[in-house]
mmCIF entry with sequence, helices, sheets and N, C-alpha, C, O atoms, coordinates in Angstrom:
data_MODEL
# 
_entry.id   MODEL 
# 
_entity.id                         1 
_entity.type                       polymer 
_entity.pdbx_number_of_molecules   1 
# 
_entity_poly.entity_id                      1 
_entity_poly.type                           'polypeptide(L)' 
_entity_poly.nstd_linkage                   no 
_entity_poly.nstd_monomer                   no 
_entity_poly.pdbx_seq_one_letter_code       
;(UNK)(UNK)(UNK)(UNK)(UNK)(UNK)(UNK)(UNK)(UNK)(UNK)(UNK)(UNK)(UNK)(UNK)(UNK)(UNK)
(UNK)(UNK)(UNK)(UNK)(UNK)(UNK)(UNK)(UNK)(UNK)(UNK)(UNK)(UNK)(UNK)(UNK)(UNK)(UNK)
(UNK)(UNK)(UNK)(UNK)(UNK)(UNK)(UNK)(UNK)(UNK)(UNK)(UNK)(UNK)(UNK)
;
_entity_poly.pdbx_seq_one_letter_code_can   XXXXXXXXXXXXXXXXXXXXXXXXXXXXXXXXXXXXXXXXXXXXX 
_entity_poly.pdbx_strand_id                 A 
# 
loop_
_entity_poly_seq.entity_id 
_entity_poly_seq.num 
_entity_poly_seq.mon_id 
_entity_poly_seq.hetero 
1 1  UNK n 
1 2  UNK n 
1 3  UNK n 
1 4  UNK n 
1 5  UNK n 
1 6  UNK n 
1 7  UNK n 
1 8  UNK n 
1 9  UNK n 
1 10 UNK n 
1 11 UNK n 
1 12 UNK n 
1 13 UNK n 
1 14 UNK n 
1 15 UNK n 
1 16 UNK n 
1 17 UNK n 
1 18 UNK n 
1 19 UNK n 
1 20 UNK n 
1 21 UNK n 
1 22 UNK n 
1 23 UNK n 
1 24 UNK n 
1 25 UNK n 
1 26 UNK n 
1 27 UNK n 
1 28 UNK n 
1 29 UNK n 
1 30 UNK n 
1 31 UNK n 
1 32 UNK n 
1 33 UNK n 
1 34 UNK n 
1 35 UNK n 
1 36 UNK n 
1 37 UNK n 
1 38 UNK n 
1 39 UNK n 
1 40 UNK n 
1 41 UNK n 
1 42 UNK n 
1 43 UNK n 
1 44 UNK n 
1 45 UNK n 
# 
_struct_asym.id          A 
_struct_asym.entity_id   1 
# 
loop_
_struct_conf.conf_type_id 
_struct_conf.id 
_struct_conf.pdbx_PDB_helix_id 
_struct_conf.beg_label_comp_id 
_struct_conf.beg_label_asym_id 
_struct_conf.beg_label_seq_id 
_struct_conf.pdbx_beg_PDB_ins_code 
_struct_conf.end_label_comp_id 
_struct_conf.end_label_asym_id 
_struct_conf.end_label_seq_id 
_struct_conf.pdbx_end_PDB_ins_code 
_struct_conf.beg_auth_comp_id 
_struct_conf.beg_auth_asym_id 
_struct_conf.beg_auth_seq_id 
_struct_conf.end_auth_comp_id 
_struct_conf.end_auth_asym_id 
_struct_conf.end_auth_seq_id 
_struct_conf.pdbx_PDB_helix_class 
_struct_conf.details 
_struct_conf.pdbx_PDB_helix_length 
HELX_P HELX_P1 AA1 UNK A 2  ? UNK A 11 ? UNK A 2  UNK A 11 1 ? 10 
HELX_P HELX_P2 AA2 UNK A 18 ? UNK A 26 ? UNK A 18 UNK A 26 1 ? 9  
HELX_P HELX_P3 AA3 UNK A 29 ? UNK A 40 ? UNK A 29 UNK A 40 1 ? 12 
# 
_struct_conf_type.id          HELX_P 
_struct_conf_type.criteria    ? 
_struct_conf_type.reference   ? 
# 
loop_
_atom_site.group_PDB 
_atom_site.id 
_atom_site.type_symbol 
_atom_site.label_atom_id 
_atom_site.label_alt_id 
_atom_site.label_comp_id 
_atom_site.label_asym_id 
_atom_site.label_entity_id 
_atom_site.label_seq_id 
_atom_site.pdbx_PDB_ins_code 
_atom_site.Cartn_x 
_atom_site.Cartn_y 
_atom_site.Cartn_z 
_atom_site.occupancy 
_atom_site.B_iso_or_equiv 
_atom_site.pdbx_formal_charge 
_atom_site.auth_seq_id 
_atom_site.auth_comp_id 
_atom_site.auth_asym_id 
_atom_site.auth_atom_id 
_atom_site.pdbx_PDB_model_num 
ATOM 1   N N  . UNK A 1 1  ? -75.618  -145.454 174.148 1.00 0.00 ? 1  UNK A N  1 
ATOM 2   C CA . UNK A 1 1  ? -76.668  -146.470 173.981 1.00 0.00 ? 1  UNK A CA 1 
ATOM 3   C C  . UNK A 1 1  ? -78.052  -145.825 173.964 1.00 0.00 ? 1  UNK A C  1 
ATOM 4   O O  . UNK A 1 1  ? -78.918  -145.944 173.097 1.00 0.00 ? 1  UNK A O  1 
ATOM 5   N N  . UNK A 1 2  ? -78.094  -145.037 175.225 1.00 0.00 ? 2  UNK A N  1 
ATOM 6   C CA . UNK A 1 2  ? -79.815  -144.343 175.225 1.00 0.00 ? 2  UNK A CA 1 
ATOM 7   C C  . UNK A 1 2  ? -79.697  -143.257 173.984 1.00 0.00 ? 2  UNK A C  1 
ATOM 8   O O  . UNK A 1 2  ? -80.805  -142.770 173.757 1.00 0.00 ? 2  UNK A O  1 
ATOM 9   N N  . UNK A 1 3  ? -78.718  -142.773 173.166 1.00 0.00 ? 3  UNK A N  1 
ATOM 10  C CA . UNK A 1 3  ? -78.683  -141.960 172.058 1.00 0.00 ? 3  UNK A CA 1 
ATOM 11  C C  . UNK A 1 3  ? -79.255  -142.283 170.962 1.00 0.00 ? 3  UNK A C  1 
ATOM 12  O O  . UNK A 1 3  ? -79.893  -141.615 170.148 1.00 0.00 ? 3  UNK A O  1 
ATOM 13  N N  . UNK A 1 4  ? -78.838  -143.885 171.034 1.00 0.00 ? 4  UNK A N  1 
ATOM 14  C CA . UNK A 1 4  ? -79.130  -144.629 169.872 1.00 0.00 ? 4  UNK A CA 1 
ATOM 15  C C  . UNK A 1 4  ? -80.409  -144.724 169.615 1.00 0.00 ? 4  UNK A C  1 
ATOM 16  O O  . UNK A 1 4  ? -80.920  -144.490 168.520 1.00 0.00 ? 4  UNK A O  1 
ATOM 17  N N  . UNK A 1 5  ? -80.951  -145.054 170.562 1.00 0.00 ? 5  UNK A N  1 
ATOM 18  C CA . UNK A 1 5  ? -82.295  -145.674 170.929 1.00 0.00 ? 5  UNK A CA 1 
ATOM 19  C C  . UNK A 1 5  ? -83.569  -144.081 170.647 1.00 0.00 ? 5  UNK A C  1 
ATOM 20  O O  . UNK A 1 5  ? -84.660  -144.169 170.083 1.00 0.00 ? 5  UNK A O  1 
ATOM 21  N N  . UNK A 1 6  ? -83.164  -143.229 171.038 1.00 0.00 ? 6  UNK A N  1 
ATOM 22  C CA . UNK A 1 6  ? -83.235  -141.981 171.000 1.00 0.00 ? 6  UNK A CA 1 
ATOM 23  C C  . UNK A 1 6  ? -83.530  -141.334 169.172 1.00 0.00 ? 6  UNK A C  1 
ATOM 24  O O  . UNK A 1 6  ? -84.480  -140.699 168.714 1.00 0.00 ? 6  UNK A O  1 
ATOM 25  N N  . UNK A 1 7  ? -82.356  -141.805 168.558 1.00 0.00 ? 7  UNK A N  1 
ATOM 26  C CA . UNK A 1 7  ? -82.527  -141.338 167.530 1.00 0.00 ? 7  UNK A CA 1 
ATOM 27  C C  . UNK A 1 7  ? -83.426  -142.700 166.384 1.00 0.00 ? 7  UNK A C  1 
ATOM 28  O O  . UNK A 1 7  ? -83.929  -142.464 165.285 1.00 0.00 ? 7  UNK A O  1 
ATOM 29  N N  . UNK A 1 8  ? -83.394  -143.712 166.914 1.00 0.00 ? 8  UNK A N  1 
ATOM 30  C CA . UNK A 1 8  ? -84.243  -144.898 166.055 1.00 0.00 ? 8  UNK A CA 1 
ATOM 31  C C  . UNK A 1 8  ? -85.723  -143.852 166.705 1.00 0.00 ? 8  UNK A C  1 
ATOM 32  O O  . UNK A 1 8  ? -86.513  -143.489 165.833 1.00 0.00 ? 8  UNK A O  1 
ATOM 33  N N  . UNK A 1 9  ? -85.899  -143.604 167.557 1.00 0.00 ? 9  UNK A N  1 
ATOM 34  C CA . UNK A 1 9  ? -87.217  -143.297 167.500 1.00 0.00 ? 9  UNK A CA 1 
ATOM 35  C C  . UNK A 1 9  ? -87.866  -142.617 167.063 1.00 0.00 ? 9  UNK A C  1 
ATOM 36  O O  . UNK A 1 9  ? -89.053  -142.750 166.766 1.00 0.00 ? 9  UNK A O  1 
ATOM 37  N N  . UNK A 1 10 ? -86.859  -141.357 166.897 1.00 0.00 ? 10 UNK A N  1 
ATOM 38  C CA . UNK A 1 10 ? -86.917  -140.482 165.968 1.00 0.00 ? 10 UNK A CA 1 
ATOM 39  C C  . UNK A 1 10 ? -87.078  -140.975 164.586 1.00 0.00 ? 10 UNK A C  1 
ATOM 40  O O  . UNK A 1 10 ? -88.090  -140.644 163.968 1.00 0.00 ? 10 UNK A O  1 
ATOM 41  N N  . UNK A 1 11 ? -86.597  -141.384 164.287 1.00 0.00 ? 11 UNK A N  1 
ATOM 42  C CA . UNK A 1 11 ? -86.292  -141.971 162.384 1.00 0.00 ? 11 UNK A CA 1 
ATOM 43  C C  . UNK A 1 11 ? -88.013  -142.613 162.256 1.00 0.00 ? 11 UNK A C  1 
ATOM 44  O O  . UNK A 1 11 ? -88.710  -142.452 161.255 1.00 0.00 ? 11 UNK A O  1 
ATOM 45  N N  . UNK A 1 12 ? -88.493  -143.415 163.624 1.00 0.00 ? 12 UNK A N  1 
ATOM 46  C CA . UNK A 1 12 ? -89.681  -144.470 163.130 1.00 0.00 ? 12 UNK A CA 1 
ATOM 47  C C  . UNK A 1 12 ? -91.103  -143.689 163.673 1.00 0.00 ? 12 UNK A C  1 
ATOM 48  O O  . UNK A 1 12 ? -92.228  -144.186 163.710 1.00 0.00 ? 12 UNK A O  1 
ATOM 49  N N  . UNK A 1 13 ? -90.627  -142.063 164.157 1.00 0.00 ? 13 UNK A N  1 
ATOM 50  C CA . UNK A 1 13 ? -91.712  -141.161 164.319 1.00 0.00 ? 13 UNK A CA 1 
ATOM 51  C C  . UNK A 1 13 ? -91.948  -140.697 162.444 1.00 0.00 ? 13 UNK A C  1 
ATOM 52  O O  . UNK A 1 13 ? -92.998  -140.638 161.805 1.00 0.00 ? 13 UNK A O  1 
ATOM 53  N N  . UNK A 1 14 ? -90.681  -140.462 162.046 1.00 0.00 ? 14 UNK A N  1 
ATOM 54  C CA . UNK A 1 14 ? -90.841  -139.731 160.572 1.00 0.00 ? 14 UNK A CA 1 
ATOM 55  C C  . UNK A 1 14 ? -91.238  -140.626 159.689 1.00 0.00 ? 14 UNK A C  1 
ATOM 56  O O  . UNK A 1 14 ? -91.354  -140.387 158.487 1.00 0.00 ? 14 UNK A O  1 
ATOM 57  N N  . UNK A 1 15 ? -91.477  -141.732 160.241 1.00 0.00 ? 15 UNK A N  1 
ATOM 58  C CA . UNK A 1 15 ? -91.986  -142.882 159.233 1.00 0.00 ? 15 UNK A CA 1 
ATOM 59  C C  . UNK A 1 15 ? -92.850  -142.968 159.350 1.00 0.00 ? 15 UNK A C  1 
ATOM 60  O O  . UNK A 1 15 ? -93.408  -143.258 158.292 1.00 0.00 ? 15 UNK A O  1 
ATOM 61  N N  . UNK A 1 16 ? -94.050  -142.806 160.871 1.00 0.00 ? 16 UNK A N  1 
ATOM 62  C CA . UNK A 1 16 ? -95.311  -142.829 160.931 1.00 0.00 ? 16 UNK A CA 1 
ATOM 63  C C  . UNK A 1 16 ? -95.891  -141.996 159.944 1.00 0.00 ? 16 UNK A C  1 
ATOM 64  O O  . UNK A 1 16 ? -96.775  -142.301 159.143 1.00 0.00 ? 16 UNK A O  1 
ATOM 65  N N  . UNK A 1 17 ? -95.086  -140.513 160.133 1.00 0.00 ? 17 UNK A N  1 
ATOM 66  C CA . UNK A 1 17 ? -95.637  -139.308 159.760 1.00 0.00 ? 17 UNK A CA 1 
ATOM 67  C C  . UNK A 1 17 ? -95.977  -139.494 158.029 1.00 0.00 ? 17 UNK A C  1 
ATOM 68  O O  . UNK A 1 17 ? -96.960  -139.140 157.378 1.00 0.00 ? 17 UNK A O  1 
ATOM 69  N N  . UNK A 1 18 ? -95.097  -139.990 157.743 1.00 0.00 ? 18 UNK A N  1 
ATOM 70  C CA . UNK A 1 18 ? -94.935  -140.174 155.950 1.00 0.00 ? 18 UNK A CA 1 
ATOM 71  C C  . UNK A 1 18 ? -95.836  -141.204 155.729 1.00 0.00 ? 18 UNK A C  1 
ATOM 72  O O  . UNK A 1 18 ? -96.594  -140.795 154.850 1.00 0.00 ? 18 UNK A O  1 
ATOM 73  N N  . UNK A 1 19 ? -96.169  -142.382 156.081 1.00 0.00 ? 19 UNK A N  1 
ATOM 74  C CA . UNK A 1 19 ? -97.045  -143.614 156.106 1.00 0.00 ? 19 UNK A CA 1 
ATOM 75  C C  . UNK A 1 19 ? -98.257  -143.010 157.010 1.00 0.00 ? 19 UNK A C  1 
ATOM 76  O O  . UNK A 1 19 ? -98.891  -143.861 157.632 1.00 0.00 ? 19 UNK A O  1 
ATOM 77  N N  . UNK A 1 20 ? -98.742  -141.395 157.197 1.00 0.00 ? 20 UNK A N  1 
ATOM 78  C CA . UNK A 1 20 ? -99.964  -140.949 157.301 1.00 0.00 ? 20 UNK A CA 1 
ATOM 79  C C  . UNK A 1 20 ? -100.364 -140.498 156.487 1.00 0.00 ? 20 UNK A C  1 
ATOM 80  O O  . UNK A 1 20 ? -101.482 -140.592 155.981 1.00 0.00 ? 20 UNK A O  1 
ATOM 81  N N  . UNK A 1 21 ? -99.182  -139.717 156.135 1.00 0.00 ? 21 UNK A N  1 
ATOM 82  C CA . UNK A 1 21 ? -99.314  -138.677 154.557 1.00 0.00 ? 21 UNK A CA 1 
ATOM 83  C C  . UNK A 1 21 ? -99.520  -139.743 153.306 1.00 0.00 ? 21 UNK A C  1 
ATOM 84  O O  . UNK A 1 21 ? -100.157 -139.290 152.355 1.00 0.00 ? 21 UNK A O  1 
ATOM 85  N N  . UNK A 1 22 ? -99.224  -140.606 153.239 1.00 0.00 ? 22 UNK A N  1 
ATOM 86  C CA . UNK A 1 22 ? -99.407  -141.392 152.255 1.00 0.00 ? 22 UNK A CA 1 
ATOM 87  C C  . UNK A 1 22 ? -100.774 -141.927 152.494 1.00 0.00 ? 22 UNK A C  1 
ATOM 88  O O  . UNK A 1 22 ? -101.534 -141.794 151.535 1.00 0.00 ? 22 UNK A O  1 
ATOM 89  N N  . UNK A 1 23 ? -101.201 -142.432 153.423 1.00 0.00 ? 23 UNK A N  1 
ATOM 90  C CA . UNK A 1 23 ? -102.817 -143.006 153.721 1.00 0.00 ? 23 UNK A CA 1 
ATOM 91  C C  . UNK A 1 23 ? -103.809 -141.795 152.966 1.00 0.00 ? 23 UNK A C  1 
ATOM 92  O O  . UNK A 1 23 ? -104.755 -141.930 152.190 1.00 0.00 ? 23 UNK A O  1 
ATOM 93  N N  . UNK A 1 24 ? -103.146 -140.525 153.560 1.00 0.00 ? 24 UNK A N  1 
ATOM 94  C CA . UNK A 1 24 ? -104.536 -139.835 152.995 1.00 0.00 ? 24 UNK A CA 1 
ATOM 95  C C  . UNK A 1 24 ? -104.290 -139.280 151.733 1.00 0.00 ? 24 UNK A C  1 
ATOM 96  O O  . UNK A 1 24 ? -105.129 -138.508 151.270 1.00 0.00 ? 24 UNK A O  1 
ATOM 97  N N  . UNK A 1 25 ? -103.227 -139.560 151.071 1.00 0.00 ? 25 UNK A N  1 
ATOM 98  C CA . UNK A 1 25 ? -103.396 -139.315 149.972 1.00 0.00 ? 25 UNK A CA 1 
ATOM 99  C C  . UNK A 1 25 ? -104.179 -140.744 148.895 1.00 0.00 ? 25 UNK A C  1 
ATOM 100 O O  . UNK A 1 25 ? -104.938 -140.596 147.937 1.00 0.00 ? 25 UNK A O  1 
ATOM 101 N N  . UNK A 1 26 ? -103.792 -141.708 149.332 1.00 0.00 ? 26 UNK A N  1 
ATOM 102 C CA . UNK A 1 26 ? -104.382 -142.717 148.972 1.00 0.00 ? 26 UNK A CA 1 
ATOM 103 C C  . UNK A 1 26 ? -106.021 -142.903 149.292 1.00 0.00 ? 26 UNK A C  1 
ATOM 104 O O  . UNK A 1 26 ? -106.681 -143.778 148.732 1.00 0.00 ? 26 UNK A O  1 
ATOM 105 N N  . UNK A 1 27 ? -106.432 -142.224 149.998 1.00 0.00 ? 27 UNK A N  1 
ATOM 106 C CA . UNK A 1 27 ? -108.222 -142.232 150.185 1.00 0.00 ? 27 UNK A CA 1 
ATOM 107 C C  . UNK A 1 27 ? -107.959 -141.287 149.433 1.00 0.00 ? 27 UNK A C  1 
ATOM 108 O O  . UNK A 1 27 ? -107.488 -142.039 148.580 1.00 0.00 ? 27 UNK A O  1 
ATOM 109 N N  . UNK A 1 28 ? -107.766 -139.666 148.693 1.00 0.00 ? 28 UNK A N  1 
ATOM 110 C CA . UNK A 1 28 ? -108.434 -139.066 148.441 1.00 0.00 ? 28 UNK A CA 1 
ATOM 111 C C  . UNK A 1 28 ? -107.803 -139.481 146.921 1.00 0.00 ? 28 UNK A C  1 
ATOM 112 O O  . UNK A 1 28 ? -108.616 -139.165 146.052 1.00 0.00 ? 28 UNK A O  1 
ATOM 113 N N  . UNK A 1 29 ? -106.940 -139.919 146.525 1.00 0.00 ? 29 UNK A N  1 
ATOM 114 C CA . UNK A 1 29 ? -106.818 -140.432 145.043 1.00 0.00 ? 29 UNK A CA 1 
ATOM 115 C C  . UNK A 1 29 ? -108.198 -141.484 144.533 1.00 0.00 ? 29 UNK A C  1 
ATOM 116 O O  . UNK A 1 29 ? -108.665 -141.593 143.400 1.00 0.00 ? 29 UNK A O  1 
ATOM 117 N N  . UNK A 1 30 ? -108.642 -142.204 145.851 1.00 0.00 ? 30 UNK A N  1 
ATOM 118 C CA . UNK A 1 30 ? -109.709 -143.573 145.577 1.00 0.00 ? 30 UNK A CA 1 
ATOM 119 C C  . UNK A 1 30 ? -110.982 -142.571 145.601 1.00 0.00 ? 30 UNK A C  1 
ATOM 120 O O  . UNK A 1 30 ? -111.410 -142.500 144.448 1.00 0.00 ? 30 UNK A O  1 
ATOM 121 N N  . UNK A 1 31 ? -111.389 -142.145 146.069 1.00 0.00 ? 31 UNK A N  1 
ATOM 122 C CA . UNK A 1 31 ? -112.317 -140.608 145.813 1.00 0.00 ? 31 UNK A CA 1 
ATOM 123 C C  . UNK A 1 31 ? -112.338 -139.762 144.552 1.00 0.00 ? 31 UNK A C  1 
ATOM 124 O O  . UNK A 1 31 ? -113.290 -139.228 143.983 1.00 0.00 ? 31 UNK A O  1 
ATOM 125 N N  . UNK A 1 32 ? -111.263 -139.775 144.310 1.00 0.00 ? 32 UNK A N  1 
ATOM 126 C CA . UNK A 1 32 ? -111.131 -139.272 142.851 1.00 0.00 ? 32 UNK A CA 1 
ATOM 127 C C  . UNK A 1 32 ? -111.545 -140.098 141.881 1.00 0.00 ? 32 UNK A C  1 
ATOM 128 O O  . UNK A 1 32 ? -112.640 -139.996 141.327 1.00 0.00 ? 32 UNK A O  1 
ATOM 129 N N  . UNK A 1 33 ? -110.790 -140.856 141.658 1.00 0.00 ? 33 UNK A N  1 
ATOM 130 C CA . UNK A 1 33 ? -111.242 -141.948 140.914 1.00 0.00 ? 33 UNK A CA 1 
ATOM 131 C C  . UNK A 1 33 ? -112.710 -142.452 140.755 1.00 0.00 ? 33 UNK A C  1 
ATOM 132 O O  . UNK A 1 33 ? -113.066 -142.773 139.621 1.00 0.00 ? 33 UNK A O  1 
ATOM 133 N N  . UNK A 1 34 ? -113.410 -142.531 141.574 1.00 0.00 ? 34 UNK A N  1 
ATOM 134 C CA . UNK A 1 34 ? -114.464 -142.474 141.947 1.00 0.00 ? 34 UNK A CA 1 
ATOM 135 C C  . UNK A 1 34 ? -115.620 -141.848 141.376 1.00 0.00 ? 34 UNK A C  1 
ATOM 136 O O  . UNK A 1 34 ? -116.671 -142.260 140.883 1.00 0.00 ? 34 UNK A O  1 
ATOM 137 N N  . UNK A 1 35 ? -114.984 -140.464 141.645 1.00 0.00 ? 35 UNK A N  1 
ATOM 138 C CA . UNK A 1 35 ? -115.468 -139.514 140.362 1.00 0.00 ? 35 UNK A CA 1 
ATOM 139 C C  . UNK A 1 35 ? -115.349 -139.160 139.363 1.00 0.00 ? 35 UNK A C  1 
ATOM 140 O O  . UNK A 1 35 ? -116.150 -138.423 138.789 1.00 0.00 ? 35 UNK A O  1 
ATOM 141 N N  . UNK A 1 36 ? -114.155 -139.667 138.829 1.00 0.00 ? 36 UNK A N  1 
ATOM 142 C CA . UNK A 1 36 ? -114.112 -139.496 137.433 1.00 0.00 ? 36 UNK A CA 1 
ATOM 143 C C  . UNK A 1 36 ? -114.524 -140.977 137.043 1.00 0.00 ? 36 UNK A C  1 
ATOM 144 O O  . UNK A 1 36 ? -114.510 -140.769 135.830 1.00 0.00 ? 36 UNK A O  1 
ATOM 145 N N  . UNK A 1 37 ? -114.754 -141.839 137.106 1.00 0.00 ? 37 UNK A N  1 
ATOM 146 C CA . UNK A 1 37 ? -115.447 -143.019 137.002 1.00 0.00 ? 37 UNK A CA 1 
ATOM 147 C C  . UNK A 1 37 ? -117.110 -143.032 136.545 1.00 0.00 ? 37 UNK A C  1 
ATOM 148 O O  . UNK A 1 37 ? -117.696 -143.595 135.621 1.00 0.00 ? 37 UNK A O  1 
ATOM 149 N N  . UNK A 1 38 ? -117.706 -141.869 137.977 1.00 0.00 ? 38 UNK A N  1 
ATOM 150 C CA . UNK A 1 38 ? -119.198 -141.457 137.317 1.00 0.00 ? 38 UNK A CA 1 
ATOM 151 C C  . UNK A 1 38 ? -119.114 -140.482 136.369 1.00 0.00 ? 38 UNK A C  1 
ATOM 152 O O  . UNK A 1 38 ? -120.235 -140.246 135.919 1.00 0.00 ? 38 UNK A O  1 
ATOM 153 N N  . UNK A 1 39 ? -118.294 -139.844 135.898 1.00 0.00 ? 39 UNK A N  1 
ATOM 154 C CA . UNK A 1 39 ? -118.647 -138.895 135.031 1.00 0.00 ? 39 UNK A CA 1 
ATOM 155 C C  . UNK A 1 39 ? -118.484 -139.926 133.787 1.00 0.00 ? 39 UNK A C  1 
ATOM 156 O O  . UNK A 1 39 ? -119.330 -139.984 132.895 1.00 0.00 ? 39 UNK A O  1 
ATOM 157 N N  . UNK A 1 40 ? -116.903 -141.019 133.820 1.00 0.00 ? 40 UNK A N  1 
ATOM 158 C CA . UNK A 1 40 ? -117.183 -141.302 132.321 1.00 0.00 ? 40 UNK A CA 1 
ATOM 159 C C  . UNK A 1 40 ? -118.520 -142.075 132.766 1.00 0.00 ? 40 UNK A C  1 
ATOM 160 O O  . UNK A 1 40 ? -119.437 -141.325 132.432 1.00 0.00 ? 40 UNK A O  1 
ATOM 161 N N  . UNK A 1 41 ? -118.810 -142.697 133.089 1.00 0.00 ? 41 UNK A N  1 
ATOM 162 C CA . UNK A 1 41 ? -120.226 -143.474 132.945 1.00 0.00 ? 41 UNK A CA 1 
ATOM 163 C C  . UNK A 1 41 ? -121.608 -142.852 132.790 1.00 0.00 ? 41 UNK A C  1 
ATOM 164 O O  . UNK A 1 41 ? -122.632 -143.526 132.901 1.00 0.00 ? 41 UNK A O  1 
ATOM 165 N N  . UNK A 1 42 ? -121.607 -141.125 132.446 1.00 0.00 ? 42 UNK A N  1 
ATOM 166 C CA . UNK A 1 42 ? -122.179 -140.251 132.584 1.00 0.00 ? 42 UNK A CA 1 
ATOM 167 C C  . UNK A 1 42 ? -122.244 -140.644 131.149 1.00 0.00 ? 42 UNK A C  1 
ATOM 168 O O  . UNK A 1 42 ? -123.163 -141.182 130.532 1.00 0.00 ? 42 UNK A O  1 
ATOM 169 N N  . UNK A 1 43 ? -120.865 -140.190 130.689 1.00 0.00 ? 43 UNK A N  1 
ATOM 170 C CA . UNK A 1 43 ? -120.486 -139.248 129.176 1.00 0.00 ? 43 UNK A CA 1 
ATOM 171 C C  . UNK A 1 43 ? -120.837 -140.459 128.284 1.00 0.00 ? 43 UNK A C  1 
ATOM 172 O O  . UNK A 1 43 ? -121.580 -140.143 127.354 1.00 0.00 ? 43 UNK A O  1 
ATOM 173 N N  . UNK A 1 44 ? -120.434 -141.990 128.334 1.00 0.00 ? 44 UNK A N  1 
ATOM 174 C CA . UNK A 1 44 ? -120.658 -142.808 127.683 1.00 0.00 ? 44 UNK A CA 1 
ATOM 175 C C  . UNK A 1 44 ? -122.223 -143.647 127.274 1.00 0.00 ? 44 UNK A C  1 
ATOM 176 O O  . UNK A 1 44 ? -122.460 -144.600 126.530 1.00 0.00 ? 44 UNK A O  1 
ATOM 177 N N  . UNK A 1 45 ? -122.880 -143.004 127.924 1.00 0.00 ? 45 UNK A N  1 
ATOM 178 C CA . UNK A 1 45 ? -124.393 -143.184 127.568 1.00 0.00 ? 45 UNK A CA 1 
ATOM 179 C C  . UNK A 1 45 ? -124.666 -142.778 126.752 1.00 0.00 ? 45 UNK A C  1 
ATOM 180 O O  . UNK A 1 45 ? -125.837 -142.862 126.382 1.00 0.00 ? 45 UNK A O  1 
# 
C-alpha cells in the first residue's frame, strides 16, 4: 500500500517537472514571437 502511494508520487513529481519544462518553454516561444513580430513590423514599412 505505502509502495503504491510511493510510486504515484513519484509519477506526479515527473509531471511537475515536465509541466515546468513546458511553462518555460512557452514564455520563451511568446518572447520570440514577440520579436519576430517587431522586426516584421520593421520590414513592412
Amino acid at each position: 500500500e505505502k509502495r503504491v502511494y510511493e510510486q504515484k508520487i513519484s509519477e506526479l513529481e515527473e509531471e511537475l517537472k515536465k509541466i515546468d519544462l513546458i511553462k518555460a518553454d512557452n514564455i520563451r516561444l511568446k518572447e520570440e514571437n514577440a520579436a519576430l513580430i517587431r522586426v516584421i513590423s520593421k520590414l513592412s514599412k
